[in-house]
ZAMARGU-4260 file (C-alpha; in steps of 0.2 Angstrom, whole numbers, plus 5000, padded with zeros to 4 digits):
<rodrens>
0) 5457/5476/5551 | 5474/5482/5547 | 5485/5480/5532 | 5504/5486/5530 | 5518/5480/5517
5) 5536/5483/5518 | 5549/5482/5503 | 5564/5478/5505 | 5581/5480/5490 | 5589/5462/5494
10) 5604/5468/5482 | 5607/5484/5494 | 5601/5474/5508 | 5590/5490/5514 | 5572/5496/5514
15) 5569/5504/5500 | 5560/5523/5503 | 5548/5529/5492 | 5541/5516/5480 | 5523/5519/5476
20) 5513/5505/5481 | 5493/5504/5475 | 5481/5494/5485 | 5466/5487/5473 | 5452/5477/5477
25) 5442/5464/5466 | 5425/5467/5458 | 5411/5455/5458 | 5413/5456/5440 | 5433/5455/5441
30) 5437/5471/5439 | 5448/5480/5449 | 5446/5495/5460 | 5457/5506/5466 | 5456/5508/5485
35) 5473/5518/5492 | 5489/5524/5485 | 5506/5528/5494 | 5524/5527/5496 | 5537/5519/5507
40) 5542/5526/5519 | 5560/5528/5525 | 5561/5509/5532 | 5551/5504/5515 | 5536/5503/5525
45) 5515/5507/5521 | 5507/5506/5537 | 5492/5516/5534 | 5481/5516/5518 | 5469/5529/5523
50) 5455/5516/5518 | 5450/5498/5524 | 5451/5483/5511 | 5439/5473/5520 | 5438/5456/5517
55) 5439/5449/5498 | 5452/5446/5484 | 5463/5461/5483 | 5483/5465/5475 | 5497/5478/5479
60) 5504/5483/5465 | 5524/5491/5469 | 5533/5501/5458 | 5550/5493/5456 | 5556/5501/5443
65) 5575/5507/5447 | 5574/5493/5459 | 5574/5482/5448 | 5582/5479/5429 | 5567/5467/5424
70) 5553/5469/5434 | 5546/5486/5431 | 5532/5482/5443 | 5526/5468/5455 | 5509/5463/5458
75) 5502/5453/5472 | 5487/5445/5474 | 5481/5440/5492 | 5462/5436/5498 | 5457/5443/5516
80) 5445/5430/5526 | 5447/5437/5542 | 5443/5458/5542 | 5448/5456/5560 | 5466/5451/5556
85) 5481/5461/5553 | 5489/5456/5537 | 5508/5459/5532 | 5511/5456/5513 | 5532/5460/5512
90) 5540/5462/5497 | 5559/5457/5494 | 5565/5464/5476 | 5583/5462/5470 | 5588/5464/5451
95) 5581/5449/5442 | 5570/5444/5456 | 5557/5444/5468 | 5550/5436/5483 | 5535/5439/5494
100) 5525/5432/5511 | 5513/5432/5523 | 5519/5442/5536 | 5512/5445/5554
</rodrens>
């Protein structure tokens, strides 16, 4: 299975390079547990997390401070059925908002 993320600034209308972006996965319990941790790379892209998710509840969190005037970070919460699957969570931040999507 694969996993990758991209950010992109929507008010610069750009990637944004560098924002550190954990990937976490949910506890039988419903704690969390740190899996991966990276940055974005020049076209605000994670495409390898030097761990597999597998399948279960998991959540990126993405530094968006400077990115953003209100939202200092952005989390998101997805569940992989399918480890066989590649999964694209992009993120689109812009000063007072946020969107996000299942990718391909």
């Amino acid at each position: 299975m694969s996993l990758s993320t991209h950010v992109l600034d929507a008010a610069k209308g750009t990637p944004a390079a560098g924002v550190a972006v954990r990937l976490d996965r949910r506890d039988a319990v419903g704690g969390w547990t740190v899996l991966a941790e990276a940055r974005t790379d020049a076209d605000g892209r994670v495409r390898e997390w030097g761990a597999e998710p597998g399948a279960g509840v998991h959540r990126l969190t993405f530094a968006t401070e400077g990115l953003s005037d209100f939202y200092p970070e952005v989390t998101v919460a997805f569940t992989i059925d399918d480890p066989g699957r590649h999964y694209h969570v992009p993120l689109l931040i812009s000063p007072f908002a946020y969107s996000t999507y299942r990718g391909s």
